[in-house]
C-alpha positions in Angstrom: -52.1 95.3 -35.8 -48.9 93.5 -35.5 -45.5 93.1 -34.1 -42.4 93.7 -36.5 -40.2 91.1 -36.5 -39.5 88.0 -38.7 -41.6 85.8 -39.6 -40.4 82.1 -40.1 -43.9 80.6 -40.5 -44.1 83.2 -43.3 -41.4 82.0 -44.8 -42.9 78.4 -44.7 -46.0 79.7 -46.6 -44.0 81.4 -49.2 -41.9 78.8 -50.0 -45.1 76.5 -50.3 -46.4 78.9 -52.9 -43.6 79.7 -54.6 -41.8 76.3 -55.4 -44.6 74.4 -57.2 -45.3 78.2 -58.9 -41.3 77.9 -60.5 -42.0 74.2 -61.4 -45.4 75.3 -62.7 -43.3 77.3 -65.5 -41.6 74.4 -67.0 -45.0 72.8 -67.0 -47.7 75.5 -68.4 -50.7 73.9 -69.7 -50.9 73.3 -73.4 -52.5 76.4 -75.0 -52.0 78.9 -72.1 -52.2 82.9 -73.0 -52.1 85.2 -71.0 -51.9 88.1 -73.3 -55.5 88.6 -72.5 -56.2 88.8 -68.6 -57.7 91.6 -68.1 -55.0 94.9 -66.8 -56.9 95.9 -63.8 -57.0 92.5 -62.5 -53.5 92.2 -63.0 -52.1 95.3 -61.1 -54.7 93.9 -58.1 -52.7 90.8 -58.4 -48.9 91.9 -58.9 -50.2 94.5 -55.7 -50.9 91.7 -54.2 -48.6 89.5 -54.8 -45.6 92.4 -53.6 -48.3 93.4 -50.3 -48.7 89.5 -48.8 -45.0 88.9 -49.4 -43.5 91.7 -47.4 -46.3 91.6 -44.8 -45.9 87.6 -44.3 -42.3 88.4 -43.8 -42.3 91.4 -41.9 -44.5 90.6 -38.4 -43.8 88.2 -35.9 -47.4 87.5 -35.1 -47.6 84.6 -37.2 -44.9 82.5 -35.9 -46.2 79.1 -33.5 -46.9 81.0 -30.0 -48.2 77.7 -28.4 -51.2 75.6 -28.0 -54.5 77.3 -27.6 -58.3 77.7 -28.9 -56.6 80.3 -31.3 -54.4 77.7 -32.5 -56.9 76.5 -34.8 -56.6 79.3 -37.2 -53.0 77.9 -37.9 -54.2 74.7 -38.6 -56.4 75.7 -40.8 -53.9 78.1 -42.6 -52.1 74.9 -42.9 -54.5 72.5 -44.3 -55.6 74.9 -46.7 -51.6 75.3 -48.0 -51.6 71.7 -47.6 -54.2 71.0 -50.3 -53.0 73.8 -52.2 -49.7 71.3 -52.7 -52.2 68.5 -53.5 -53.7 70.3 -55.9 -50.2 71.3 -57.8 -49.6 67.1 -57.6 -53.2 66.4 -59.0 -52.3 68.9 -61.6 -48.6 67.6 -62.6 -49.6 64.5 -62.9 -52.6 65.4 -65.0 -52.4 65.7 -69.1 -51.7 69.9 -68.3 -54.9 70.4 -70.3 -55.9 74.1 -69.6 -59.1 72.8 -67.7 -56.8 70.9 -65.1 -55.1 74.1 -64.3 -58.9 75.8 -63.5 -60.1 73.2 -61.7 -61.6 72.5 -59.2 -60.6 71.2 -55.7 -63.5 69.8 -53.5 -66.0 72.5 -53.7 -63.9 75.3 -54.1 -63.6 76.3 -57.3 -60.5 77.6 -59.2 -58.6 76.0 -56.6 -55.2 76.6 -57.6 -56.2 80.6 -56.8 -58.6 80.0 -54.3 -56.4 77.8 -51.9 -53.5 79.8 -51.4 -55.9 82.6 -50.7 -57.7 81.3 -47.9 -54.7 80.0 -46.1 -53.3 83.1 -45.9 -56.3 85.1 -45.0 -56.1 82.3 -41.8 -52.8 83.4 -41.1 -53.5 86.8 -40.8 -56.3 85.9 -38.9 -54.2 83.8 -36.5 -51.6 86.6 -36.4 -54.3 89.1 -35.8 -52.2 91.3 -38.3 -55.0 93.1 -40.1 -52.5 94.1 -43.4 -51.9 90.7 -44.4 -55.8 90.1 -44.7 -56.3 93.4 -46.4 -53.1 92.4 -48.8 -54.5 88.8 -49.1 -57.9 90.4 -50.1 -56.3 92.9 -53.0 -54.4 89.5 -54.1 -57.4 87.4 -54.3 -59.7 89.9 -56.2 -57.0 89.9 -59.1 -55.5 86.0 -58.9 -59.1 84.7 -58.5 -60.6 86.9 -60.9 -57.9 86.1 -63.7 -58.1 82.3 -63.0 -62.3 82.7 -63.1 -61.6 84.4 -66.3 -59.7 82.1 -67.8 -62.0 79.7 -67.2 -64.7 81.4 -68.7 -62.4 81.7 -71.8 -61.9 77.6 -71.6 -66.3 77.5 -71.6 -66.6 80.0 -74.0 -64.3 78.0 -76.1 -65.7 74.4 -76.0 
């Protein structure tokens, strides 16, 4: 359920979402609105958003607590935040078309939503704190579900 205390590897994550999410605002892709996102899928994500950051912060549990089997779901938390900051460098150095910032990373589609969400939901699930998965879920049904429909807005449009 989790232990309250801060969390330093939650800072880590944060900051690895945040910073290339500030730079990201000098360097919106040509043609971006988003007047149109759809208002339920925005209070999932700004409830989201507010949720993963105070429970990332909040509980001790995911903090390095040695090497075991269980380790892996720290590792994976941080590969997955790891290609979440390659896929920010794939898009900066792309043209900034809207399609580069829907794209796709790998198999995972809408990467630049997708990514961020599955590292957390590791964390949580290395932390064993069951509020930042349920907080990562509420995020990820409005994030993913604005980028998918902004990409169905970039089809629509070709």
């Amino acid at each position: 359920m989790g232990h309250f205390g801060f969390s330093y590897m939650g800072i880590v994550f944060l900051l690895l979402l945040m910073i290339p999410n500030l730079v990201w605002l000098k360097h919106q892709p040509k043609g971006y609105d988003p007047s149109h996102e759809n208002k339920v899928l925005c209070l999932f994500e700004r409830v989201g958003e507010v949720l993963v950051s105070i429970t990332v912060l909040i509980f001790s549990d995911y903090n390095f607590q040695g090497w075991n089997l269980w380790s892996i779901w720290l590792l994976l938390a941080l590969l997955f935040m790891a290609f979440y900051e390659i896929w920010w460098i794939r898009y900066f150095k792309s043209a900034k078309e809207l399609q580069d910032m829907y794209a796709n990373f790998g198999i995972l589609p809408v990467a630049g939503a997708t990514l961020p969400i599955i590292a957390f939901i590791f964390l949580g699930i290395y932390g064993k704190v069951i509020w930042l998965i349920l907080s990562v879920i509420i995020l990820g049904i409005g994030h993913i579900g604005i980028h998918l429909q902004h990409r169905q807005d970039i089809e629509r449009n070709k």
